[in-house]
C-alpha positions in Angstrom: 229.1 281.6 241.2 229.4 282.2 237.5 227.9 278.2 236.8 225.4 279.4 239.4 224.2 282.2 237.1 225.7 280.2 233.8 222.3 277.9 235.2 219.8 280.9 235.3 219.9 280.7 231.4 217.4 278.3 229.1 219.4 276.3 227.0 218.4 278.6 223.7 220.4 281.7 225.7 223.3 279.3 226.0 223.1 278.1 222.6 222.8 281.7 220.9 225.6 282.9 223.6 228.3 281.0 221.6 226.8 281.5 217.9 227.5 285.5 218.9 230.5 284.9 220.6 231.9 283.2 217.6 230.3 286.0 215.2 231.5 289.1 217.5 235.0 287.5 217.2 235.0 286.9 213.4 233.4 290.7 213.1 236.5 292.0 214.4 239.1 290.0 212.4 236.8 290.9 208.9 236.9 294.6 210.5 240.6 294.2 210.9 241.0 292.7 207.1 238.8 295.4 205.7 240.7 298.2 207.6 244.5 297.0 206.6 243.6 295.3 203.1 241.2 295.3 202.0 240.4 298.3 200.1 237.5 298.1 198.4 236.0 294.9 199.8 232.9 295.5 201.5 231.4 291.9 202.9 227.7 291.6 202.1 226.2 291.2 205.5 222.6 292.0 206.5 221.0 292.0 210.2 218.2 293.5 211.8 217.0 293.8 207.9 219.8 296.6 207.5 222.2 295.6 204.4 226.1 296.5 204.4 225.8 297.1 200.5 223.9 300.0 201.6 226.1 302.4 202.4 229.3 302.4 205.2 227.1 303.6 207.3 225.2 300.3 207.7 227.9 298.3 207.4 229.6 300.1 210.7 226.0 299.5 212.3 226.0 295.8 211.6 229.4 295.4 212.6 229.0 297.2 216.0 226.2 295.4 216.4 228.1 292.0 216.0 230.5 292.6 218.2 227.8 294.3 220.7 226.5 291.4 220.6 229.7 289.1 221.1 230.4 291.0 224.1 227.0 290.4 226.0 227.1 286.6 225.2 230.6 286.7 226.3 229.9 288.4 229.6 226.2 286.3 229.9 228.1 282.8 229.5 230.7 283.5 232.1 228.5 285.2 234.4 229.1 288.3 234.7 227.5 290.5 237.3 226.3 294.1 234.9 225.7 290.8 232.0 222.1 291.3 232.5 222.3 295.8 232.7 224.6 295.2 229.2 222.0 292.8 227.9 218.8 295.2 228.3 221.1 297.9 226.2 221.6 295.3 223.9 217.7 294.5 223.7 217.1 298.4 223.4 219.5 298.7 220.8 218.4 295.8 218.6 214.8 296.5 219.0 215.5 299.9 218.0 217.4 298.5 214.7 214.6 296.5 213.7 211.9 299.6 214.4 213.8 301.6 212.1 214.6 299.0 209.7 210.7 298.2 209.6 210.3 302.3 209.4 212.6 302.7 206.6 211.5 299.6 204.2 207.8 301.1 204.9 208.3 304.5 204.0 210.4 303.5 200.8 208.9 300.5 199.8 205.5 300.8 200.8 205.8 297.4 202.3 204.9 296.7 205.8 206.9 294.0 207.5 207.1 292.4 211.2 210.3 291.7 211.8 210.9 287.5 213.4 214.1 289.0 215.0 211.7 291.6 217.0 209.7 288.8 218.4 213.2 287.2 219.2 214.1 290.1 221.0 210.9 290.3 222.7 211.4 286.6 224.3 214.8 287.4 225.2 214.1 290.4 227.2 211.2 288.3 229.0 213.7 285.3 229.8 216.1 288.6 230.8 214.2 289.9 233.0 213.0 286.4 234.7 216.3 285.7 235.8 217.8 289.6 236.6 216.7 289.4 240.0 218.5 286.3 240.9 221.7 287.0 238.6 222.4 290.2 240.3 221.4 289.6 244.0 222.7 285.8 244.9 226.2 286.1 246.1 226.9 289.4 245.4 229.5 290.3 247.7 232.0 289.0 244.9 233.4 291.8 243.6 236.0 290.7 240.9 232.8 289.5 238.7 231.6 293.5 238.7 231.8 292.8 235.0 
């Protein structure tokens, strides 16, 4: 069952499932450096055009975000059953990010921007959404896969 909905995906989806696996997993060990040693060490990440250096509160967005985003690639790779529910919060979430990222630099910077990770996240809920009726309806009476 979970290669059977491991198939649903376009090869990109697979290929961006293990580049945020491998990011949500490294998010948590720099969160876990940071917290025990690492006083006064603040990475310089950016995503979503929000930058750590701004403030702790972006950097505790992007790093949620990471691991967010670790933990729906983890659960659409093995084919999990809520994967593709998780993954439309995810969608919501990151499209809000980059609508108020695009806000803020506007109203501060006078500049007007498109965001390229919105139109990424616009062709990822569209694949999403091709597949969610399979994904949650073929073999369902497996329970264990629930998440």
């Amino acid at each position: 069952m979970k290669n059977y909905r491991r198939r649903l995906l376009p090869l990109w989806i697979k290929f961006f499932c293990w580049i945020f696996m491998v990011i949500g997993v490294l998010s948590i060990l720099i969160m876990l450096i940071v917290s025990i040693g690492g006083i006064g060490f603040r990475p310089a990440l950016s995503m979503y055009g929000i930058d750590s250096q701004q403030g702790n509160l972006s950097t505790l967005v992007i790093f949620i975000t990471f691991v967010f985003n670790g933990i729906v690639a983890y659960m659409l790779w093995f084919g999990k059953r809520m994967a593709i529910r998780i993954a439309f919060i995810n969608i919501i979430w990151t499209f809000l990010l980059c609508l108020t990222s695009m806000y803020v630099n506007y109203h501060y910077n006078s500049e007007f921007r498109i965001r390229f990770e919105l139109i990424c996240i616009i062709i990822f809920f569209i694949k999403i959404r091709e597949v969610k009726f399979k994904w949650e309806n073929k073999l369902t009476p497996d329970k264990e896969n629930f998440l």
